[in-house]
Kinemage of the C-alpha trace (Angstrom):
@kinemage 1
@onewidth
@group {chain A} dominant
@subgroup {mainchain}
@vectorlist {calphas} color= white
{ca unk a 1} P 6.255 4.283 -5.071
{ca unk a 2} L 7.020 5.789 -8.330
{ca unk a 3} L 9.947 5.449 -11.143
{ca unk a 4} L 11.175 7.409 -14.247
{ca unk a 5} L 12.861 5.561 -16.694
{ca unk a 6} L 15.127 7.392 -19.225
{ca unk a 7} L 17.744 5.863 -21.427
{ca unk a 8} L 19.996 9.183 -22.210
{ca unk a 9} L 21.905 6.909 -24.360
{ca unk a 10} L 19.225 7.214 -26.936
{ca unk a 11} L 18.965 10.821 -29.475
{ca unk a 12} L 14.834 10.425 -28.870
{ca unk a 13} L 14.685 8.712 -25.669
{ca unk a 14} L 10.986 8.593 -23.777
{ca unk a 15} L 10.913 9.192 -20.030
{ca unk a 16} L 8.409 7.098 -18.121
{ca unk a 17} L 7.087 7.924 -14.675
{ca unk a 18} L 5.275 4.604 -12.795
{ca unk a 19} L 3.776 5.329 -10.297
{ca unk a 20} L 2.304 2.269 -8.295
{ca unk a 21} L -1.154 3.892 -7.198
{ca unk a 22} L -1.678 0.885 -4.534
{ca unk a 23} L 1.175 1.708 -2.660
{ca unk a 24} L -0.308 4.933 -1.098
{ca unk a 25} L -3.190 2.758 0.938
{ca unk a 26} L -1.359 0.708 3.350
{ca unk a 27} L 0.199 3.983 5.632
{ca unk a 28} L -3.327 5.828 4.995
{ca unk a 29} L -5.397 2.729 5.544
{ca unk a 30} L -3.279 2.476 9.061
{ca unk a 31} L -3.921 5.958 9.965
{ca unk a 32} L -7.468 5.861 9.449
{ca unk a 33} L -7.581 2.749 11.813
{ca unk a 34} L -5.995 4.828 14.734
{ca unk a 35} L -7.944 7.764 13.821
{ca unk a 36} L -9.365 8.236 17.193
{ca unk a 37} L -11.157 11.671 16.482
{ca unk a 38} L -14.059 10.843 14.609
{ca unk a 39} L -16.254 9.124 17.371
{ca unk a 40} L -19.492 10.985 16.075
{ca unk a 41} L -21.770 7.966 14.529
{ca unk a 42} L -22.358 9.217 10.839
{ca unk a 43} L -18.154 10.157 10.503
{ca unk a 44} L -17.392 7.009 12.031
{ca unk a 45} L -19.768 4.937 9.653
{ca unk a 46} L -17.963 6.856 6.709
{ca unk a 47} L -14.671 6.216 8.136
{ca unk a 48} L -15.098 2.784 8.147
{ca unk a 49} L -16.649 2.684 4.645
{ca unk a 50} L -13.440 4.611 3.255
{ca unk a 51} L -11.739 2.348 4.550
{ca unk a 52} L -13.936 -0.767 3.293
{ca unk a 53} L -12.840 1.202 -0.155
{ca unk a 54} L -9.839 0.895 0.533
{ca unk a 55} L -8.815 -1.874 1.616
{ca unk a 56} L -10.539 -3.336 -1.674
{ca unk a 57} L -8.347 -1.126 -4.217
{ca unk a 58} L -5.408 -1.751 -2.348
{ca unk a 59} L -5.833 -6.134 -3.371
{ca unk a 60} L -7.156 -5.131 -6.555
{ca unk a 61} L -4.491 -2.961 -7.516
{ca unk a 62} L -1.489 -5.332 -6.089
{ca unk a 63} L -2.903 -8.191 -8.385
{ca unk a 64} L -3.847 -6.163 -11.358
{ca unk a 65} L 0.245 -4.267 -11.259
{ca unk a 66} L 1.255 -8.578 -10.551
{ca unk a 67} L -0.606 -9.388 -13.679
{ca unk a 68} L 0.279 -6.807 -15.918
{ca unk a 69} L 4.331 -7.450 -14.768
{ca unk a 70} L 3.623 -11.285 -15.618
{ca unk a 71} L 2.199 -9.977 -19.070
{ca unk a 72} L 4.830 -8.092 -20.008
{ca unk a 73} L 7.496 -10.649 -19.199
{ca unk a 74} L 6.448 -13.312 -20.724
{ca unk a 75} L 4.966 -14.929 -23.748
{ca unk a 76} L 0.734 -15.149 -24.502
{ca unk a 77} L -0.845 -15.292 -27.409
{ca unk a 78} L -3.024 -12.104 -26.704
{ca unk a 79} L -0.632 -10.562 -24.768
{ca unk a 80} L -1.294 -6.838 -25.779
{ca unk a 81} L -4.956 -6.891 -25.774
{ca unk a 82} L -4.697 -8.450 -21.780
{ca unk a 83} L -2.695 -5.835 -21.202
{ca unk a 84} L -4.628 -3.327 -22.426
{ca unk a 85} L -7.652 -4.349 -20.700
{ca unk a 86} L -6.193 -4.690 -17.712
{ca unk a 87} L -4.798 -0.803 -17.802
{ca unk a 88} L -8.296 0.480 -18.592
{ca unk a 89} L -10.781 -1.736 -16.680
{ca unk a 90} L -11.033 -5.564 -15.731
{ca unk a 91} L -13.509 -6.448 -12.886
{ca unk a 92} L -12.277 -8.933 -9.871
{ca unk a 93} L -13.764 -12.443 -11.877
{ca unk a 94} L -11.330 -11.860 -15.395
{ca unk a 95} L -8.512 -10.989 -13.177
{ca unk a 96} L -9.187 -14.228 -11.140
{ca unk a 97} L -8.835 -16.324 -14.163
{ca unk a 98} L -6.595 -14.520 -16.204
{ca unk a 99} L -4.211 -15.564 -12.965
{ca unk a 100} L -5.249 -18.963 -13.251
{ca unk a 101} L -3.608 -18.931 -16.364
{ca unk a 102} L -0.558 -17.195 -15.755
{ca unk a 103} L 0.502 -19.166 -12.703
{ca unk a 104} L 0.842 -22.690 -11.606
{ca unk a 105} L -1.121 -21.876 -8.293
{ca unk a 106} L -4.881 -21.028 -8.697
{ca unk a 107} L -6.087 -17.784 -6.947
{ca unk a 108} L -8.430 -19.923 -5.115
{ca unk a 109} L -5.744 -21.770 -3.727
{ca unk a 110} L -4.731 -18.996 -1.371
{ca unk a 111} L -5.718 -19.154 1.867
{ca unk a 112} L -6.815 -15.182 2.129
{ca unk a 113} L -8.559 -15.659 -1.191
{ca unk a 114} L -12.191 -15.772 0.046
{ca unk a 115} L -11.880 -13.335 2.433
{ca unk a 116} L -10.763 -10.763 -0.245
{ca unk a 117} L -13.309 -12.290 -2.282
{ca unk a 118} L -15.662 -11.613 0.424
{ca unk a 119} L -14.609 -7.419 0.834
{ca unk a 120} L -14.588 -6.557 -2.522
{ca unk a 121} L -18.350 -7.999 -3.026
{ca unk a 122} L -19.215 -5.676 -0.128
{ca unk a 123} L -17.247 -2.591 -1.588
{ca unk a 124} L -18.877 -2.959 -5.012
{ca unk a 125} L -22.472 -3.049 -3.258
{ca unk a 126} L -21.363 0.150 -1.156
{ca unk a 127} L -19.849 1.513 -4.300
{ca unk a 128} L -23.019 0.886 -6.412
{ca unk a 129} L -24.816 2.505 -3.224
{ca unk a 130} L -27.268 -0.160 -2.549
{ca unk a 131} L -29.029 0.246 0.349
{ca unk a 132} L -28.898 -1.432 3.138
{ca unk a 133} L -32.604 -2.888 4.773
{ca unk a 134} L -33.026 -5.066 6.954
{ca unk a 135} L -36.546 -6.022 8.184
{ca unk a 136} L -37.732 -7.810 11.316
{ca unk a 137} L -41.447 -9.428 11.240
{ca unk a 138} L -43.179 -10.402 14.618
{ca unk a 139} L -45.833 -13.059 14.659
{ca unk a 140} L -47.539 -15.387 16.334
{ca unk a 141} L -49.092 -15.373 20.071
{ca unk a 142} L -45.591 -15.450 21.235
{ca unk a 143} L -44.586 -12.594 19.454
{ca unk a 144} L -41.685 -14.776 17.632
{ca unk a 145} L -39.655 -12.842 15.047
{ca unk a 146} L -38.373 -13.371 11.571
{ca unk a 147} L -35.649 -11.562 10.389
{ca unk a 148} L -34.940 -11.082 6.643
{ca unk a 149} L -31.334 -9.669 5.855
{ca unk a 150} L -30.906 -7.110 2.898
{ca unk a 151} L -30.358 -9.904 -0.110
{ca unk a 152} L -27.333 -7.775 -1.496
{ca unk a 153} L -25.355 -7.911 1.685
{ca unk a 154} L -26.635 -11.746 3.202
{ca unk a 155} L -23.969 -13.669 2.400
{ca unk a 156} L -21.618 -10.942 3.675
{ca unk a 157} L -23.547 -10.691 6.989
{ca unk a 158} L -23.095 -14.901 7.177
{ca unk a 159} L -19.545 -15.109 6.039
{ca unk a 160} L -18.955 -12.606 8.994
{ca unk a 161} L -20.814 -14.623 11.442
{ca unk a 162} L -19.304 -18.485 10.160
{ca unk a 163} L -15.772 -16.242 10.948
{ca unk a 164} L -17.003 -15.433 14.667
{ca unk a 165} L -16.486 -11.687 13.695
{ca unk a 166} L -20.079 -10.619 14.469
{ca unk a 167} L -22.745 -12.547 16.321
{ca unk a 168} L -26.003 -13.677 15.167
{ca unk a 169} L -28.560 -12.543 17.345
{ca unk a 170} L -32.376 -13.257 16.020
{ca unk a 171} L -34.901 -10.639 16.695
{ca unk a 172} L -32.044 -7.575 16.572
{ca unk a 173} L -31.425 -5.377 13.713
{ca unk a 174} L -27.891 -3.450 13.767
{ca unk a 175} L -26.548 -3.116 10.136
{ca unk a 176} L -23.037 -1.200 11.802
{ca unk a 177} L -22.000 -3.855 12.773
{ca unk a 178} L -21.005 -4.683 8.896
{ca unk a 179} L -18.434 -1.893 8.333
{ca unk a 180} L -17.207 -2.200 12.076
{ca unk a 181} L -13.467 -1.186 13.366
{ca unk a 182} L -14.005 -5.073 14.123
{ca unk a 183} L -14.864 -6.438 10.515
{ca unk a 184} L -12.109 -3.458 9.159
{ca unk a 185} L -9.638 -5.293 11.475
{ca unk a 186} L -10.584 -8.149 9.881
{ca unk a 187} L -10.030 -7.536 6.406
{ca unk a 188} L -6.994 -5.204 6.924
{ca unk a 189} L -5.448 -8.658 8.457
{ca unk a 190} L -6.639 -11.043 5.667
{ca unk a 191} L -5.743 -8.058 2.629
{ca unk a 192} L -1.902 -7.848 3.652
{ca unk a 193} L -2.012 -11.578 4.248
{ca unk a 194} L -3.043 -12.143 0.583
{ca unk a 195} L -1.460 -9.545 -0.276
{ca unk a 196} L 2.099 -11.105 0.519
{ca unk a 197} L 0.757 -14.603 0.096
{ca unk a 198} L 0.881 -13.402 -3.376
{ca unk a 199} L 4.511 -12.762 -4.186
{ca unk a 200} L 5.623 -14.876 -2.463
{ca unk a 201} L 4.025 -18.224 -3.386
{ca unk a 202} L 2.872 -17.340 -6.812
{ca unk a 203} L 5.849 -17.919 -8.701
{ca unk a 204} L 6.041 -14.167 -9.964
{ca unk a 205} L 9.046 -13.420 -12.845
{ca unk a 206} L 8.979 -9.669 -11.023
{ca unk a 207} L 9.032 -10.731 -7.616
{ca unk a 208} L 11.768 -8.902 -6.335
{ca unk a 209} L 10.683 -5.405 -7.070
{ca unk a 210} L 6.893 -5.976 -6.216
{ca unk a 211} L 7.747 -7.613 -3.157
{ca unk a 212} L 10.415 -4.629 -2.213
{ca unk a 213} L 7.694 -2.249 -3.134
{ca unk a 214} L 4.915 -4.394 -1.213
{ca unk a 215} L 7.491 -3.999 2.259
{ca unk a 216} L 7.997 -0.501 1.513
{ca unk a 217} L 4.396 0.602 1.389
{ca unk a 218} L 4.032 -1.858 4.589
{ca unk a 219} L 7.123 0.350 6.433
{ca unk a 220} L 5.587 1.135 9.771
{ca unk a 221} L 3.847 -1.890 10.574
{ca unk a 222} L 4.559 -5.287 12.277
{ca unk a 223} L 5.499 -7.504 8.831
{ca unk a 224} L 3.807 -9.027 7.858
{ca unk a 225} L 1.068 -10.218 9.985
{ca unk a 226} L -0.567 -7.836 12.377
C-alpha cells in the first residue's frame, strides 16, 4: 500500500511516496499456493522455494516498517542512527533485540516467534545457496543404516518433525519434503499469525495504520487464521 504526503500549505513543500514493499506478498504468496499448474518436479521445487522467500520478507519487512514507526515516534538516544540502519540493512538477530527494547513484550514472547525464527534460518541457507546433502551409510551384517542430515538444514529438518509436519523415517533420504506445499502451509499459517500477533499485542504507538494496512494486504483471505 503506498502514500504521498504533500503539505501544499508550504512555498517548498517535499512530496513523499511510501510505499510498504511487504504488503505486495500476502495476495501473491496466496496465489502461488493455489497455483495448480506447475506440477512438473523442478517448477514445483522452485515454487515452493519462492515462496519459502517469501514468506520470510513478508515477517521481516512487517517488523522492520513496526520498528522504524516505533523509532520515529518516540524518544531513543540513537534514534537516527537505528533508523538508518534499519532502512539500509539489519539482519533478523539486531531487529530481535532492538524490539526488546522498544516494547514491553519480548519478541520471544510470541507464540509464532520460533516458527518465524525457524523459516527465515532456512531462507537465508537457500538464499546463500547451500546445498542440500544428505547421506545414508549401511553397515553391519544386518545392513543397518545411519543417516547424517545436511548440518546447515538439521535443526530445520527436526523442528519440522518435533511439529508432526514431516515424519522421520530412518534409512530414507527425501530432502522435498523440506520446501513442501505441507511445510509452506505451515509457515504461511504461523507468518500471518505472528504477523498480527504483532500489532496487536505489542503495544505499537502506530497501530492503527499498520494494522489497517496488515488487513488490507490480508483482503481475500479468512482473517486472520487460515
Amino acid at each position: 500500500m503506498g502514500h504521498i504526503f504533500v503539505d501544499l500549505n508550504k512555498p517548498n513543500s517535499t512530496a513523499t511516496h511510501t510505499l510498504r514493499l511487504w504488503a505486495a506478498l500476502p495476495p501473491a504468496i496466496r496465489w502461488l499456493m493455489h497455483d495448480n499448474t506447475s506440477n512438473i518436479e523442478d517448477i514445483y521445487n522452485g515454487k515452493c522455494i519462492m515462496l519459502i522467500n517469501s514468506l520470510a520478507s513478508l515477517a521481516e519487512g512487517f517488523l522492520t516498517d513496526l520498528l522504524l514507526s516505533e523509532l520515529e515516534k518516540g524518544i531513543h538516544p540513537k534514534k537516527e542512527k537505528l533508523i538508518s540502519d534499519l532502512s539500509t540493512s539489519g539482519t533478523w538477530k539486531p531487529k530481535k533485540e532492538l524490539f526488546d527494547q522498544l516494547f514491553t513484550k519480548k519478541l520471544s514472547d510470541f507464540k509464532n516467534t520460533e516458527a518465524v525464527e525457524t523459516l527465515i534460518a532456512l531462507r537465508n541457507n537457500i538464499a546463500h545457496g547451500r546445498t542440500f546433502i544428505e547421506e545414508l551409510t549401511y553397515y553391519g551384517e544386518n545392513n543397518h543404516s545411519k543417516e547424517i542430515p545436511s548440518r546447515n538444514y538439521a535443526s530445520h529438518k527436526e523442528y519440522l518433525i518435533k511439529k508432526g509436519i514431516i515424519t522421520d523415517s530412518p534409512g530414507t533420504i527425501s530432502p522435498t519434503v523440506f520446501w513442501g506445499l505441507a511445510v509452506i502451509q505451515f509457515y504461511h499459517i504461523h507468518v500471518k499469525k505472528f504477523l498480527f500477533e504483532l500489532i496487536t499485542d505489542a503495544g505499537a504507538a502506530d497501530k492503527d495504520t499498520l494494522q489497517n494496512e496488515l488487513l488490507a494486504a490480508y483482503k481475500g483471505d479468512n482473517y486472520p487464521w487460515s
